[in-house]
One Martini backbone bead per residue (centre of mass of N, CA, C, O) as a GRO file, in nm:
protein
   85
    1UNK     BB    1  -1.665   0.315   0.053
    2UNK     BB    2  -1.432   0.068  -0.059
    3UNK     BB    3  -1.218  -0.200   0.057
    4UNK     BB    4  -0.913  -0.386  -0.085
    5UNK     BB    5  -0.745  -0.599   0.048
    6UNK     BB    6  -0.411  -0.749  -0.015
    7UNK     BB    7  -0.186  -0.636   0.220
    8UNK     BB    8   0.014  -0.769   0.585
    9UNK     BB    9   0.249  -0.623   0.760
   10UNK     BB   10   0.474  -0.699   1.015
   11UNK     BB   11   0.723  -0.545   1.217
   12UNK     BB   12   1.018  -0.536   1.410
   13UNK     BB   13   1.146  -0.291   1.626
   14UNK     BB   14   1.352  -0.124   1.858
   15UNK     BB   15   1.082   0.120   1.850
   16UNK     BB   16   0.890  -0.078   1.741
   17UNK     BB   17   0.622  -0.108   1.526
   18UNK     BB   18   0.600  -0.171   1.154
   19UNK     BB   19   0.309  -0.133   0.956
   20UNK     BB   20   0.186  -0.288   0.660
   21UNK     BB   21  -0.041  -0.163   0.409
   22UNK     BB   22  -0.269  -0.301   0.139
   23UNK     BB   23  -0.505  -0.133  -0.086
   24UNK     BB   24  -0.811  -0.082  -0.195
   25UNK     BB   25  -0.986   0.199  -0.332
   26UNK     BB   26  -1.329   0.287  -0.379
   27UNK     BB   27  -1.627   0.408  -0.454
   28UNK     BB   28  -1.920   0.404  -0.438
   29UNK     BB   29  -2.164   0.265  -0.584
   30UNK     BB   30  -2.354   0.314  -0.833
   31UNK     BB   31  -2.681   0.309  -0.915
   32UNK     BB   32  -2.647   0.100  -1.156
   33UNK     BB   33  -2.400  -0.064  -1.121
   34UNK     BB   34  -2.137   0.033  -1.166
   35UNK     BB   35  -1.756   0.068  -1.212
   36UNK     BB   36  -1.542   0.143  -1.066
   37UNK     BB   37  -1.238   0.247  -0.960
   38UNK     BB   38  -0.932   0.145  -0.819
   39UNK     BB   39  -0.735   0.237  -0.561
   40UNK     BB   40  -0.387   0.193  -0.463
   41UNK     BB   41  -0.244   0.131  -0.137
   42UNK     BB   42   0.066   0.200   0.094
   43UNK     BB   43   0.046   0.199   0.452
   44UNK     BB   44   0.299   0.344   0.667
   45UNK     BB   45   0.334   0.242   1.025
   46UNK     BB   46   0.610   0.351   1.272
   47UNK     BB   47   0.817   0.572   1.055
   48UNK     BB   48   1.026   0.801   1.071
   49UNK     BB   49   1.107   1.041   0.805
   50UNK     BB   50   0.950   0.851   0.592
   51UNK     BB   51   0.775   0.739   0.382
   52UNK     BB   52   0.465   0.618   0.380
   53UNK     BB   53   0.310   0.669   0.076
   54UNK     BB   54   0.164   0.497  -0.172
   55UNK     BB   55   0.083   0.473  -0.530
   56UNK     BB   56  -0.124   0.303  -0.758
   57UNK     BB   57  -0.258   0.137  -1.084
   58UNK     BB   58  -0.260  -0.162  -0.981
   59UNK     BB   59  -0.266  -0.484  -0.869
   60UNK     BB   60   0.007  -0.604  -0.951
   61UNK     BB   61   0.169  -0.315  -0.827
   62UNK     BB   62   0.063  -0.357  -0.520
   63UNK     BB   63   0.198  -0.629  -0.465
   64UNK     BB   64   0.496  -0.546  -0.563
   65UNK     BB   65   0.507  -0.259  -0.382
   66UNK     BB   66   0.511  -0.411  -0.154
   67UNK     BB   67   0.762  -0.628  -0.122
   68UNK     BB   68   0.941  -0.317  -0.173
   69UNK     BB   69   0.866  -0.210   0.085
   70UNK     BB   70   0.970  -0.436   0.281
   71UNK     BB   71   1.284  -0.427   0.161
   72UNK     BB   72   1.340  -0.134   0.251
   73UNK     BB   73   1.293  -0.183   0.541
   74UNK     BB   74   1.505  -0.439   0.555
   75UNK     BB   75   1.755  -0.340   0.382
   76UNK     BB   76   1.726  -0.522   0.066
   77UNK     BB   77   1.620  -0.243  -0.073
   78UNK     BB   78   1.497   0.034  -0.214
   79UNK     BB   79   1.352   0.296  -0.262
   80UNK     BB   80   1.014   0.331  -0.383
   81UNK     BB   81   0.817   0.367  -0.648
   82UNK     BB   82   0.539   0.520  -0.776
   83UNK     BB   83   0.299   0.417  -0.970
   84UNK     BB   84   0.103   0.552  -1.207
   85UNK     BB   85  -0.256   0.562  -1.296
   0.00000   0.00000   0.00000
């Protein structure tokens, strides 16, 4: 499996640090060198009782839909919608 990281942000909170994290995940290359999809995720730690986890389907869609994240969690904006892959 190969990782690739997209975006890295974290909050302060009253109750502790609240890290959002968006990466691309690939499974390992095939013998051939074939290229694999690579799907996007944005993982939220630190926050309770609500959605922590979100899938993309484009790096462009993860890139915008963390700072959908970040602007939920700071009360700027709506709770995101994850886009199908």
């Amino acid at each position: 499996m190969t990782l690739y990281p997209v975006a890295d942000d974290v909050l302060f909170a009253p109750g502790g640090r609240v890290v959002i994290r968006t990466y691309g995940v690939a499974p390992a290359a095939g013998r051939d060198g074939e290229r694999t999809p690579v799907a996007y995720r944005t993982w939220v730690t630190g926050v309770r009782d609500q959605p922590r986890y979100w899938h993309w389907g484009r790096f462009e869609d993860a890139c915008h839909g963390h700072r959908q994240v970040v602007e939920w969690l700071t009360g700027r904006g709506p709770l995101p919608a994850a886009v199908a892959a």
